[in-house]
C-alpha atoms as a printed R data frame, in Angstrom:
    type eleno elety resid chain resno      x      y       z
1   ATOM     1    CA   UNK     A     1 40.294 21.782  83.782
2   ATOM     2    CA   UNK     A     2 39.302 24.144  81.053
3   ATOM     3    CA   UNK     A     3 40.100 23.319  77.516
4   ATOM     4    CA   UNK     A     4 41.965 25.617  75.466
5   ATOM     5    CA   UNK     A     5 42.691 25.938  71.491
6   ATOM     6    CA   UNK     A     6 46.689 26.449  71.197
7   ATOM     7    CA   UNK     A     7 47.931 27.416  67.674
8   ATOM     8    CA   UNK     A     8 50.679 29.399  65.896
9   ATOM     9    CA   UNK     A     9 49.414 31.800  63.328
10  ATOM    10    CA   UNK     A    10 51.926 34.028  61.487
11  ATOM    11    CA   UNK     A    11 54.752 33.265  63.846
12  ATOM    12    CA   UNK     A    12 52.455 34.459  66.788
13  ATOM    13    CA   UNK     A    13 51.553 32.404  69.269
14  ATOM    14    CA   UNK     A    14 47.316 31.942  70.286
15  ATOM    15    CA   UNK     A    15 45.419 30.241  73.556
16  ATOM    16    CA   UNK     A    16 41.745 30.464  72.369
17  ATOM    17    CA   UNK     A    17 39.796 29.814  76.066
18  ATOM    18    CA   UNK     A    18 36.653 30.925  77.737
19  ATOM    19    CA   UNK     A    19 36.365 32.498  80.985
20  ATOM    20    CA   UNK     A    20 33.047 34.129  82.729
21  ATOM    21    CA   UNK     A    21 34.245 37.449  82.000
22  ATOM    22    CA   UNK     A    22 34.776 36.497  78.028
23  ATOM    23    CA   UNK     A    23 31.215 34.462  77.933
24  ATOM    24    CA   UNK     A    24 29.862 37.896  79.318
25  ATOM    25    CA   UNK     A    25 31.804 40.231  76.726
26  ATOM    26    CA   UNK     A    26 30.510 37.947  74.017
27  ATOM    27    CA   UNK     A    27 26.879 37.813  74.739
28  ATOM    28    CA   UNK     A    28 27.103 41.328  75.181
29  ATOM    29    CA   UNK     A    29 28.115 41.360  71.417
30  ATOM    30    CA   UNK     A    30 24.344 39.256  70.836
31  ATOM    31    CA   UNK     A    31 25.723 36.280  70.809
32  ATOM    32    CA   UNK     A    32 23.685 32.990  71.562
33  ATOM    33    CA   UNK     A    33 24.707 29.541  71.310
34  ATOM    34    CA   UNK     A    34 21.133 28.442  70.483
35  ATOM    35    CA   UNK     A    35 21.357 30.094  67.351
36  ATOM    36    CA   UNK     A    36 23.736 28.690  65.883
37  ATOM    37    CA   UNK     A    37 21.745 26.414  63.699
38  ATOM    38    CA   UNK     A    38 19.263 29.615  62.372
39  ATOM    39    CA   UNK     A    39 22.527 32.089  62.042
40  ATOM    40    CA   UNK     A    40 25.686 30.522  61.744
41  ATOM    41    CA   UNK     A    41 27.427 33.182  59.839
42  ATOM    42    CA   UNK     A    42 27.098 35.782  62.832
43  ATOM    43    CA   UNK     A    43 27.197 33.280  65.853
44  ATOM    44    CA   UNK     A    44 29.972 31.184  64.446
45  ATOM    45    CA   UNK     A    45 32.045 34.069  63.874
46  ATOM    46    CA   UNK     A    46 31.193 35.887  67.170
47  ATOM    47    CA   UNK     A    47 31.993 32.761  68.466
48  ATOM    48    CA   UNK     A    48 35.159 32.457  67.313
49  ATOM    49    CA   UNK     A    49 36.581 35.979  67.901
50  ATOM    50    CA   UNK     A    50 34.977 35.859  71.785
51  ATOM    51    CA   UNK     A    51 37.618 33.235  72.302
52  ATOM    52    CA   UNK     A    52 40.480 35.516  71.717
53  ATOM    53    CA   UNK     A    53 38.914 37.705  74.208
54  ATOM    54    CA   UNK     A    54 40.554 36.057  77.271
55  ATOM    55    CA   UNK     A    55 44.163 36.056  76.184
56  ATOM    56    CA   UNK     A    56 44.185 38.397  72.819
57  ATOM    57    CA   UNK     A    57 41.281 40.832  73.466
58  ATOM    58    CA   UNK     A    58 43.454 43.249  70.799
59  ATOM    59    CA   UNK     A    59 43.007 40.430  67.796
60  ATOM    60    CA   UNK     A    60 39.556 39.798  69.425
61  ATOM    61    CA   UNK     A    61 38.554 43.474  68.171
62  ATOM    62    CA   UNK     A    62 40.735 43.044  64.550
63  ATOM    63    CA   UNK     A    63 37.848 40.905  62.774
64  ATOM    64    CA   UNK     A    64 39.849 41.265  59.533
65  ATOM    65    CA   UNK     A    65 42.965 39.198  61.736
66  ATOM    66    CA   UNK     A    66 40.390 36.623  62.774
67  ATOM    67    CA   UNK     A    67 38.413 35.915  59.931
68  ATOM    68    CA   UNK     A    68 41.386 36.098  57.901
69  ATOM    69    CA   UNK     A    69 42.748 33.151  60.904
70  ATOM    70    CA   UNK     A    70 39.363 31.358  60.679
71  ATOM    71    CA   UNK     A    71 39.859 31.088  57.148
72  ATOM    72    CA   UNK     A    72 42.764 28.971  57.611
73  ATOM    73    CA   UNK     A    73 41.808 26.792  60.240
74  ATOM    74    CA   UNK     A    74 41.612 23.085  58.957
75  ATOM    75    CA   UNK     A    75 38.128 20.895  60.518
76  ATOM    76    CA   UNK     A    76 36.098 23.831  60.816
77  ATOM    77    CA   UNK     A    77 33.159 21.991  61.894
78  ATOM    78    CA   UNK     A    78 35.240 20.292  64.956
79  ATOM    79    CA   UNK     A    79 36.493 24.034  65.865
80  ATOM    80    CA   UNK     A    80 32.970 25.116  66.162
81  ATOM    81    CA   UNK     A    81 31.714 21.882  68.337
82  ATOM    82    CA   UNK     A    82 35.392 22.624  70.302
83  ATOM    83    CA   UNK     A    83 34.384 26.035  70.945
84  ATOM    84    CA   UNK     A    84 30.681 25.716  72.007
85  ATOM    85    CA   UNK     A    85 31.841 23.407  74.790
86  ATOM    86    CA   UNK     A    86 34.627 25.417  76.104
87  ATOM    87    CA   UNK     A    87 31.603 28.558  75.750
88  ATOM    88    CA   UNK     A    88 29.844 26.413  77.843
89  ATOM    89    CA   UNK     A    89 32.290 25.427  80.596
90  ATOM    90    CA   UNK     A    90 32.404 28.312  82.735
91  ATOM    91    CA   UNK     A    91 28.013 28.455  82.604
92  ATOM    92    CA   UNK     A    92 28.327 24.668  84.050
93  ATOM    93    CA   UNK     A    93 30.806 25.919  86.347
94  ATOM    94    CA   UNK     A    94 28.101 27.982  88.304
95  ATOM    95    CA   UNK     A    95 26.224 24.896  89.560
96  ATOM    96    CA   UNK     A    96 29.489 23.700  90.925
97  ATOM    97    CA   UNK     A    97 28.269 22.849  94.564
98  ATOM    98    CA   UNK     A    98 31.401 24.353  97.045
99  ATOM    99    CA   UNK     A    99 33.374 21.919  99.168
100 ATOM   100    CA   UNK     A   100 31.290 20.945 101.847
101 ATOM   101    CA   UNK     A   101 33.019 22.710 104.497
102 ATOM   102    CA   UNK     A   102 32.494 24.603 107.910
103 ATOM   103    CA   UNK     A   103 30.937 28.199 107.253
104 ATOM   104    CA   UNK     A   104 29.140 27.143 103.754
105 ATOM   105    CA   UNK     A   105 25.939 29.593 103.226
106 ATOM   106    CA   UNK     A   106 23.042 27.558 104.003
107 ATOM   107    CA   UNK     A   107 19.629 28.226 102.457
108 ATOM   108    CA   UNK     A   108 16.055 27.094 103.009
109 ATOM   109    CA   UNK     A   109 12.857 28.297 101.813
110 ATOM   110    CA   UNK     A   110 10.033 29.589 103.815
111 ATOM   111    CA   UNK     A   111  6.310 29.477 102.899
């Protein structure tokens, strides 16, 4: 199951989650979890606002709203490591192997 962040900010109510369409939207935007180390002012914060882009894609777009809502998020540093493994759920999800059941696509090479 996919984890999700769940918090109230100004009385309004956020779900911070990945899907493969959000991963998608948000290395579009240049991001790259490898460099988060060498720039972690822009991947951190692209980070963070490609979360909203599931549920909130309108406070995704506001980067005043969620900087302004990063700001105030206690454990900052557990947010990040949070985020980069829900990031990287639905990537892991495409080695899934399907049920093993009748009419499966089977492959083989050929030399």
């Amino acid at each position: 199951m996919a984890k999700k962040i769940k918090f109230t900010y100004k009385d309004r109510d956020y779900v911070l989650e990945f899907n493969r369409n959000s991963v998608r939207a948000l290395e579009a935007q240049g991001f790259q979890v490898e460099k988060i180390d060498a720039q972690p002012d822009t991947m951190i914060s692209l980070l963070f606002a490609g979360a909203f882009l599931m549920h909130h894609r309108n406070a995704a777009t506001n980067r005043k709203l969620v900087e302004e809502i990063f700001r105030n998020i206690p454990k900052r540093g557990e947010l990040v490591e949070t985020l980069v493994e829900m990031y990287q759920e639905p990537l892991l999800a495409l080695f899934d192997e399907p049920e093993e059941t009748e009419g499966n696509l089977k492959w083989e090479t050929e030399d």
